[in-house]
C-alpha positions in Angstrom: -63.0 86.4 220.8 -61.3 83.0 220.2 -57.8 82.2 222.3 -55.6 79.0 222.4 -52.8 78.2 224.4 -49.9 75.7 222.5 -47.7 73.9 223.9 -45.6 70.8 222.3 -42.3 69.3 222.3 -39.4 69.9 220.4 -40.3 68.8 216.9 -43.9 68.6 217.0 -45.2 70.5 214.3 -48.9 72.1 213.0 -50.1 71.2 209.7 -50.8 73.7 206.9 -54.0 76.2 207.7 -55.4 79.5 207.2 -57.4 80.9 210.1 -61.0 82.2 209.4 -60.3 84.9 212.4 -59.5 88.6 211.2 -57.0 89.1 213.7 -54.5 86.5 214.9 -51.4 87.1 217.1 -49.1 84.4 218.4 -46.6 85.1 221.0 -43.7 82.4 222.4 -43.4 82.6 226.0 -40.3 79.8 226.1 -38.3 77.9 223.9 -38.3 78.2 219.4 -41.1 78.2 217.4 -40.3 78.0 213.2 -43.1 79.3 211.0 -43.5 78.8 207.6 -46.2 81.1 205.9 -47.8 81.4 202.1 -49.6 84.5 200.8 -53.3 84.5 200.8 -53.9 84.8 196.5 -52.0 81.1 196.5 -55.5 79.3 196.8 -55.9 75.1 198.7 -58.5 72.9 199.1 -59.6 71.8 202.7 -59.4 68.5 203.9 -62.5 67.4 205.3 -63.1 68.2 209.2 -64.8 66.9 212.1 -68.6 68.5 212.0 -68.3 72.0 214.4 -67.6 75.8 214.3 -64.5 75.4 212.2 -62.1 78.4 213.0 -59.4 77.0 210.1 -58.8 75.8 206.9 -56.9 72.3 206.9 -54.8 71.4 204.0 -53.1 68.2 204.7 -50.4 69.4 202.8 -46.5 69.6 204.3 -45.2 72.7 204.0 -42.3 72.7 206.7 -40.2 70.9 204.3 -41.6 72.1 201.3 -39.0 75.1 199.6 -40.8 77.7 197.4 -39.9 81.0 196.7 -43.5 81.5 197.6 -43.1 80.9 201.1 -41.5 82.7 203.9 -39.4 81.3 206.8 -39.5 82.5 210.2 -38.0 82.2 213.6 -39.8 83.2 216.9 -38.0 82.6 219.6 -39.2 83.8 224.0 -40.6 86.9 224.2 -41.0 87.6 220.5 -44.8 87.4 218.6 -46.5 87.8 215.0 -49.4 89.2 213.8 -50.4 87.2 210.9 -51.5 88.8 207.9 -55.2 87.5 207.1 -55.4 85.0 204.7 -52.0 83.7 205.2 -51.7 80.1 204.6 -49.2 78.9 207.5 -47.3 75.9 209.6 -45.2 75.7 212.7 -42.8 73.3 214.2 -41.4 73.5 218.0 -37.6 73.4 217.3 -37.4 72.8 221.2 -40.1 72.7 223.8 -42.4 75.8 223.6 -44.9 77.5 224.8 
């Protein structure tokens, strides 16, 4: 079982990344969390990582203000959550403070 707890200010952001987990599930507790997210058959390259148990994929790449009609846009706000679909290539921004 892996678990992480995020928190950041309003317009910090996490990069592009697939997670090597089967199951992931992220719920906001406060504030506005927007997710952008790529189907798993659209294929990128790593960046290089620091040397551990990598749990992600790192692409460097800037999807949050990258518009494709391959992506899909969504907004979670308190109390809501999403399973992700494995494989899913994904990045968030905090629109406000979040947890």
């Amino acid at each position: 079982l892996h678990w992480a707890l995020w928190l950041g200010g309003a317009g910090s952001m996490t990069a592009m990344h697939v997670d090597y987990q089967d199951f992931t599930f992220l719920h906001v507790v406060e504030g506005v969390k927007r997710l952008v997210l790529i189907p798993p058959e659209f294929n990128f390259s790593c960046a290089p990582q620091p040397p551990r148990r990598p749990t992600s994929c790192w692409t460097g790449l800037d999807i949050l203000s990258w518009r494709s009609p391959l992506t899909v846009e969504l907004t979670l706000r308190a109390g809501d959550g999403l399973v992700f679909p494995p494989g899913y290539w994904h990045a968030a921004e905090n629109l406000e403070p979040t947890v």
